[in-house]
C-alpha positions in Angstrom: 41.7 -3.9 3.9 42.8 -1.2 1.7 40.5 1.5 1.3 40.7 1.8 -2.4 40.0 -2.0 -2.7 37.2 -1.9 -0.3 35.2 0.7 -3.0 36.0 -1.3 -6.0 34.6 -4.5 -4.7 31.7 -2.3 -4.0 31.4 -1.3 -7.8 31.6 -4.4 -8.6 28.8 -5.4 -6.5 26.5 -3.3 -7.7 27.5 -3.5 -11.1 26.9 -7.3 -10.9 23.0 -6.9 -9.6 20.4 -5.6 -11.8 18.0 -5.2 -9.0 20.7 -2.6 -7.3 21.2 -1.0 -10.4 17.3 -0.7 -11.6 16.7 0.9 -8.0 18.3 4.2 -7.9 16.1 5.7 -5.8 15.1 3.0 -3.2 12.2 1.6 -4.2 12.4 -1.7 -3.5 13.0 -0.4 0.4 9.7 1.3 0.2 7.3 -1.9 -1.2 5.8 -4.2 0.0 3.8 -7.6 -2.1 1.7 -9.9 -1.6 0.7 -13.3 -4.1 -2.8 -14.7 -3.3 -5.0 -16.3 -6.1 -3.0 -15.3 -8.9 -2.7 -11.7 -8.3 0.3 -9.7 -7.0 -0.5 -6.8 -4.7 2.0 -3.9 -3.8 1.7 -1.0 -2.2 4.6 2.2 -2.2 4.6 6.0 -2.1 0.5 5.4 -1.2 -0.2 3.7 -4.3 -2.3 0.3 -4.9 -0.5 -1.9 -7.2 -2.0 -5.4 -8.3 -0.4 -7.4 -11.4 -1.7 -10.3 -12.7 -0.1 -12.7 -15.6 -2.2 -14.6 -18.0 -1.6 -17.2 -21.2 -2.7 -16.1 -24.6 -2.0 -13.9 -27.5 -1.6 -10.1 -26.5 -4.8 -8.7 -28.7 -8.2 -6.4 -27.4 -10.1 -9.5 -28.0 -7.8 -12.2 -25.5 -7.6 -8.8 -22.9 -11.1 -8.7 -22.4 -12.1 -12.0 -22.4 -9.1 -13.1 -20.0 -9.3 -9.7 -17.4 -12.8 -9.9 -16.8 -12.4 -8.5 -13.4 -11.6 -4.9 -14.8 -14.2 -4.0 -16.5 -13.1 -3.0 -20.0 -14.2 -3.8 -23.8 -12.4 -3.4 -26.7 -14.0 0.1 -26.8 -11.8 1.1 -23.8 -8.5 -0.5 -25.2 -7.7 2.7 -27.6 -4.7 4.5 -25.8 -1.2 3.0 -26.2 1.8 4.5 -24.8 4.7 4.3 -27.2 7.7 5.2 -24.6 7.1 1.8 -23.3 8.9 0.0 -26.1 6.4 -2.7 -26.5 2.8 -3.8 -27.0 0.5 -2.4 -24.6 -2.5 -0.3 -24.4 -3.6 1.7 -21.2 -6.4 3.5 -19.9 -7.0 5.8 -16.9 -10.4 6.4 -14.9 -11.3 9.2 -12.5 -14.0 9.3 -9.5 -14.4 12.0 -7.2 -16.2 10.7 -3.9 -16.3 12.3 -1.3 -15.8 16.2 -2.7 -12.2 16.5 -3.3 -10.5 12.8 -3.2 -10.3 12.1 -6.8 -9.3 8.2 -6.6 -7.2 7.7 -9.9 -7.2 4.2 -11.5 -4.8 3.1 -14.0 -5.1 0.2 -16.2 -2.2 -0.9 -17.9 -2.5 -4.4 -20.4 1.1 -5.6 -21.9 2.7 -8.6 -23.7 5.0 -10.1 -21.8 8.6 -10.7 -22.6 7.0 -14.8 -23.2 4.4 -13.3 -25.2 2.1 -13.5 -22.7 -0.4 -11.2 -21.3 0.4 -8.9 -18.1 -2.7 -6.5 -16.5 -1.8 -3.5 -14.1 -3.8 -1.9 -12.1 -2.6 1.6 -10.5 -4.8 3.5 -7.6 -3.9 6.7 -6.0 -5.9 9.3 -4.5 -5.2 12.7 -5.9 -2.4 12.1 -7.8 -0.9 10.0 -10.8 2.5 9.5 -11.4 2.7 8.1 -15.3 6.4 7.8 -15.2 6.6 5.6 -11.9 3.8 3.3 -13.7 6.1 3.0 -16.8 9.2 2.3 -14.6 7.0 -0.5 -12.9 5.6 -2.1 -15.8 9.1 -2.6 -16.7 10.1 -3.9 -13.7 7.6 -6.7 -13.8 7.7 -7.5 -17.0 11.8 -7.9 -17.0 11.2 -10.2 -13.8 13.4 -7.6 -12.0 11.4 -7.4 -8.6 13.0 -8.9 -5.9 11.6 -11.6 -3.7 12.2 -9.9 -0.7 9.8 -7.4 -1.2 7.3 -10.6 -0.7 5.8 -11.2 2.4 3.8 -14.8 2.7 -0.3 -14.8 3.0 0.1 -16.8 6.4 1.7 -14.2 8.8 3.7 -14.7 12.0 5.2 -11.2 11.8 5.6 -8.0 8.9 8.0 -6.2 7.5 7.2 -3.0 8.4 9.1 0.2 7.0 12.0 -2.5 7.1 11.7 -3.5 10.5 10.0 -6.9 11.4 7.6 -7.3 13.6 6.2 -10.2 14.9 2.5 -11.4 15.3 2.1 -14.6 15.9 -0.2 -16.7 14.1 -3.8 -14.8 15.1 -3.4 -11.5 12.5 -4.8 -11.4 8.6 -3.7 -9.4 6.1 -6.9 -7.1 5.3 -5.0 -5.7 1.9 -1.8 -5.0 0.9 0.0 -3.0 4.0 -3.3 -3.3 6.1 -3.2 -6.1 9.0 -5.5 -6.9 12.0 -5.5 -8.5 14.5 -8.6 -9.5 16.2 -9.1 -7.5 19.6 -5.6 -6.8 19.2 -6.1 -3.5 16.6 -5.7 -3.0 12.9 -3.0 -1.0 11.0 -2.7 0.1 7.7 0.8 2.0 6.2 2.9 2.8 3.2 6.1 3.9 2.5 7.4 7.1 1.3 10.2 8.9 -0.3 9.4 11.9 0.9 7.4 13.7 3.7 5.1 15.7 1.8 3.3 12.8 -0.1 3.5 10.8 3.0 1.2 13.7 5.2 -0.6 14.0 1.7 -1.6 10.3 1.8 -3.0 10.5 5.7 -4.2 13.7 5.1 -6.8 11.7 2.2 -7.6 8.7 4.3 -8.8 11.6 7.5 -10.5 13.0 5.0 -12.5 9.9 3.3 -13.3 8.4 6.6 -15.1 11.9 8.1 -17.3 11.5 5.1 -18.1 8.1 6.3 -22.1 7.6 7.0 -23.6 5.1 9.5 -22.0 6.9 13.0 -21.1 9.5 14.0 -17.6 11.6 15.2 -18.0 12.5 19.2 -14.0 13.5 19.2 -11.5 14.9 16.7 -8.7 16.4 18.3 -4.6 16.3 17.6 -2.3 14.1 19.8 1.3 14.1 21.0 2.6 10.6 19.9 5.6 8.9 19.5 6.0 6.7 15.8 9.2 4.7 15.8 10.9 6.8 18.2 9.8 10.0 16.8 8.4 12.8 18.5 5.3 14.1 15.9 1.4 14.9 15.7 -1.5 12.4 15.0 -4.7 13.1 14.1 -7.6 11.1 16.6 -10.8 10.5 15.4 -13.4 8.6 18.1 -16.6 7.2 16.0 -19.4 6.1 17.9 -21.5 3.4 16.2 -24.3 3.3 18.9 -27.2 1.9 17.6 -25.7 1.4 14.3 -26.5 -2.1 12.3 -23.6 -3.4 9.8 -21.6 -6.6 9.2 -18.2 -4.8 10.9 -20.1 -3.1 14.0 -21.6 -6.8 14.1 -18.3 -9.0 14.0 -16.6 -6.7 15.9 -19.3 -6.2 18.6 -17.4 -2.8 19.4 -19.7 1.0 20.3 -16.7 2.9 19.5 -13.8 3.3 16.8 -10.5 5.4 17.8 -8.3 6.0 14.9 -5.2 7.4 14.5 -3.5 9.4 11.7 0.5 9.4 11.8 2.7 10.7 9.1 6.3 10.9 10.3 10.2 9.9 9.2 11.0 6.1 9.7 14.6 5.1 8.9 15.2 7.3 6.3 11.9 7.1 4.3 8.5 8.5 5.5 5.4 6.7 6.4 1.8 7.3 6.5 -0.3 5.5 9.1 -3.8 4.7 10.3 -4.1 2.9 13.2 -7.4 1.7 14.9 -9.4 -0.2 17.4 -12.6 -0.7 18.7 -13.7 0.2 22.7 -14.1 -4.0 23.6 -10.3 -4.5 21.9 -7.7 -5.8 25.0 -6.1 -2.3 25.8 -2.7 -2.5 27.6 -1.9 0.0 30.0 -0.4 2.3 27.7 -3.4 3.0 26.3 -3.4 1.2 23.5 -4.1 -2.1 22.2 -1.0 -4.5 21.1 -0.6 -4.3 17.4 -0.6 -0.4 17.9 2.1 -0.9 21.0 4.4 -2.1 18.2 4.8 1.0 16.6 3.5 3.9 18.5 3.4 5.0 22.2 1.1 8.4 23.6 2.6 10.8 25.1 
């Protein structure tokens, strides 16, 4: 095939697909959704996404009544952000706990393209990115994100960092990005575009679970690892829960929690992940138990 041909079929390609064309800088690579009871959940760059899509007129009065669920009157519904192009009103809540993770919440209420009502909700931890929230709102209110980015409630496998997995039929999805597998370990990841927000992002979650109350850390070291075939450094955190009383100590039936902390490169995005499991887990011989064997060998 002639060369010259070969690149304009390729311009036409993308030409012809709006989800191509609307994803200039990878993005649908990078999420990952989920659909259970009427919500969408999607998680990217280490932010929580959920979207949800309800009947009646777009006013303060239908928004409240409709999205119970986010706790907002028509006191709250004052800020409106005109570069969107359409009706809307937003609003953005701060917490600090523990010192220093500032979780950012982002509430974003729309009228859909049917006249409808559309509620975001946007949670990252020391950061906000208003222009990424704007871009997404747009997406899902122009119906432009692809079904591949979907995976089913009932898992036999996950797309992970675009590479599937499988499971079988035993694991549950915990959250968006965050699977376990009883005795078998428990992961949670996301995506990034680059490396700094990706160690940012496990940097947050080592930090929030030190804070933790109800054990206590007996080891905290740094670890030689492999993550998808590369070479990097993980954070390991051992939590003993001796003694300690609580509904996941008590379905678990574990003494001890190792964790690890990974942020490495993964076909040309980044990832941030925490893996764990508890002591009574079935540990292969590599030291680890099988959902962690899938992405991750010690060195």
């Amino acid at each position: 095939m002639n060369i010259k041909y070969t690149h304009v079929l390729l311009i036409v390609f993308f030409a012809a697909c709006p989800a191509f064309a609307q994803d200039a800088d990878g993005l649908f690579f990078r999420l990952n959704g989920i659909t259970n009871s009427g919500l969408d959940f999607f998680n990217v760059d280490g932010i929580l996404i959920t979207s949800e899509k309800a009947g009646g007129e777009f006013s303060k009065k239908n928004i409240t009544k409709t999205f119970k669920r986010y706790d907002v009157d028509e006191s709250d519904l004052s800020l409106v952000d005109s570069t969107l192009g359409f009706p809307n009103f937003y609003k953005q809540r701060t917490k600090e706990d523990p010192a220093g993770i500032f979780t950012n919440v982002t509430y974003y209420f729309i009228e859909s393209i049917d006249k409808k009502m559309i509620a975001f909700t946007f949670t990252a931890i020391n950061k906000r990115d208003a222009e990424f929230e704007r871009k997404f709102v747009r997406l899902v209110r122009d119906n432009a994100i692809t079904k591949s980015v979907f995976s089913p409630m009932q898992m036999d496998s996950i797309n992970f960092a675009n590479r599937k997995i499988p499971l079988g039929s035993s694991c549950r999805w915990m959250g968006i990005n965050n699977v376990q597998c009883p005795y078998y370990g428990q992961m949670n990841w996301s995506v990034h575009k680059d490396s700094a927000d990706a160690s940012q992002t496990v940097n947050h979650q080592y930090v929030i679970l030190k804070s933790k109350k109800g054990g206590k850390i007996v080891s905290d070291t740094e670890v030689t690892v492999v993550f998808e075939g590369t070479e990097t450094k993980a954070k390991k955190i051992v939590y003993d829960f001796t003694g300690v009383k609580s509904a996941l100590v008590g379905m678990s039936g574990g003494k001890t929690l190792t964790a690890y902390y990974v942020a490495a490169p993964v076909r040309n995005n980044f990832v941030s992940c925490v893996m764990s499991f508890w002591n009574n887990d079935s540990i292969n011989p590599s030291g680890l138990p099988p959902l962690l064997d899938q992405v991750m060998r010690l060195k």
